[in-house]
N, C-alpha and C positions, 0 to 999 in steps of 0.2 A: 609612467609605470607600465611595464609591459601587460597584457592579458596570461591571465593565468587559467587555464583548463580548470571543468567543475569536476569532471568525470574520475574520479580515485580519490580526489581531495575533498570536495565536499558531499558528494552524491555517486550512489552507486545505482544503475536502473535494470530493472526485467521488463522489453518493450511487451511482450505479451505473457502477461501472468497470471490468465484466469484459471483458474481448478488448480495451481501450481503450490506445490509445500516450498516456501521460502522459507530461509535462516534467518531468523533474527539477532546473531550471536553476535555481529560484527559492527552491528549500526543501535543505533538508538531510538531507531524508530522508523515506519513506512509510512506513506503517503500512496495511498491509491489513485490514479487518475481516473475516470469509467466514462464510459460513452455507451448510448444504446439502451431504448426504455428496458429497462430491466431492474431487477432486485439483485444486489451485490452483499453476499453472506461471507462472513466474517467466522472462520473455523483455526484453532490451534491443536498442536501437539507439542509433544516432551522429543521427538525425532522426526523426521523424513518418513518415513514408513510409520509411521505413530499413528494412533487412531485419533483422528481429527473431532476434536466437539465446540462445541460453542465457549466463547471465553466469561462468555457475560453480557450485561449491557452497558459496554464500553465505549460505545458511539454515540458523542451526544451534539458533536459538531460537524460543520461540511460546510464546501464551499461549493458554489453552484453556479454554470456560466449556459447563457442559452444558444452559445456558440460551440464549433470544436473546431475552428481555423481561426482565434483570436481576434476576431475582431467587437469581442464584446467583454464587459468588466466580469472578473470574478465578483459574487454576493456572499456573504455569510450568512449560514442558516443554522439555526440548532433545529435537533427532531428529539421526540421522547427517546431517552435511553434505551440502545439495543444493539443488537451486533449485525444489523444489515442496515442497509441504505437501497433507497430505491429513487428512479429517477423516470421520467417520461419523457424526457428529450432533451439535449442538451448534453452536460458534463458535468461532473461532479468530483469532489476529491474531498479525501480524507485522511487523517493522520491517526496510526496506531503506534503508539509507544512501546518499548517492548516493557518499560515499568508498567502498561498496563494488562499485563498478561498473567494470570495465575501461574503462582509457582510454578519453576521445572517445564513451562509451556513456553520452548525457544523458539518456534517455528510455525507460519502462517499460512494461511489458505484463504484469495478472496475467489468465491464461485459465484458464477451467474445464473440467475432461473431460466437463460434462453440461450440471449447470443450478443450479450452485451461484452463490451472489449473492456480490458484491464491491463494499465500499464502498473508497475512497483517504482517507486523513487524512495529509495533507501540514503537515508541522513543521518549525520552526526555520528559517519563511520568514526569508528573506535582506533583505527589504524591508515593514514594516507598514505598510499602508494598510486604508481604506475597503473593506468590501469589494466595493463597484463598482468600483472600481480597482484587482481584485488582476490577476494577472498570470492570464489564459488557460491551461488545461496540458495541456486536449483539443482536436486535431485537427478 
């Protein structure tokens, strides 16, 4: 069976997506990747220019690696419910569903308290295509 590209069909990505208002219209859900001790806040709107607030405490899982060149396992961790994640070295990722967004709140923002890095891995696009043809999700 030939290889099949993930890039349009199962996953769409924003390699740097820190302070960025991303769309959640077309996928089912993101996955944050972060690197760099920092706090990573978790903000929504109803649009792109919308005024961004807190969704909730929607964050109650994360995966945690003490690597960021793969050579160590992904952990599973849960933290008390909240809408940031914070890490001290290492890498960490998490999944926000857009079911779990207050109503009318299609659009995400993960910010950093410093200079921590943030990639978006966007899943369970709503639509496969090409990926010249995926759908736009930054502003």
């Amino acid at each position: 069976m030939p290889a099949v590209e993930g890039l349009g069909r199962q996953f769409n990505v924003v390699p740097i997506a820190a302070g960025a208002g991303l769309s959640l219209r077309n996928a089912s859900g993101v996955t944050f990747i972060c690197t760099g001790n920092d706090t990573f806040t978790i903000t929504v709107a109803s649009s792109f220019a919308g005024s961004y607030a807190t969704p909730g405490n929607i964050i109650t899982r994360k995966f945690t690696n003490t690597s960021t060149n793969g050579t160590a396992a992904w952990v599973l961790a849960s933290q008390s419910a909240s809408n940031a994640v914070t890490i001290a070295s290492g890498t960490v990722a998490f999944f926000i569903s857009n079911e779990s967004l207050p109503d009318a709140k299609t659009h995400i923002k993960c910010s950093v308290g410093a200079a921590g890095l943030v990639t978006a891995v966007f899943s369970g696009l709503y639509a496969q295509r090409q990926p010249s043809n995926l759908a736009i999700v930054g502003a």
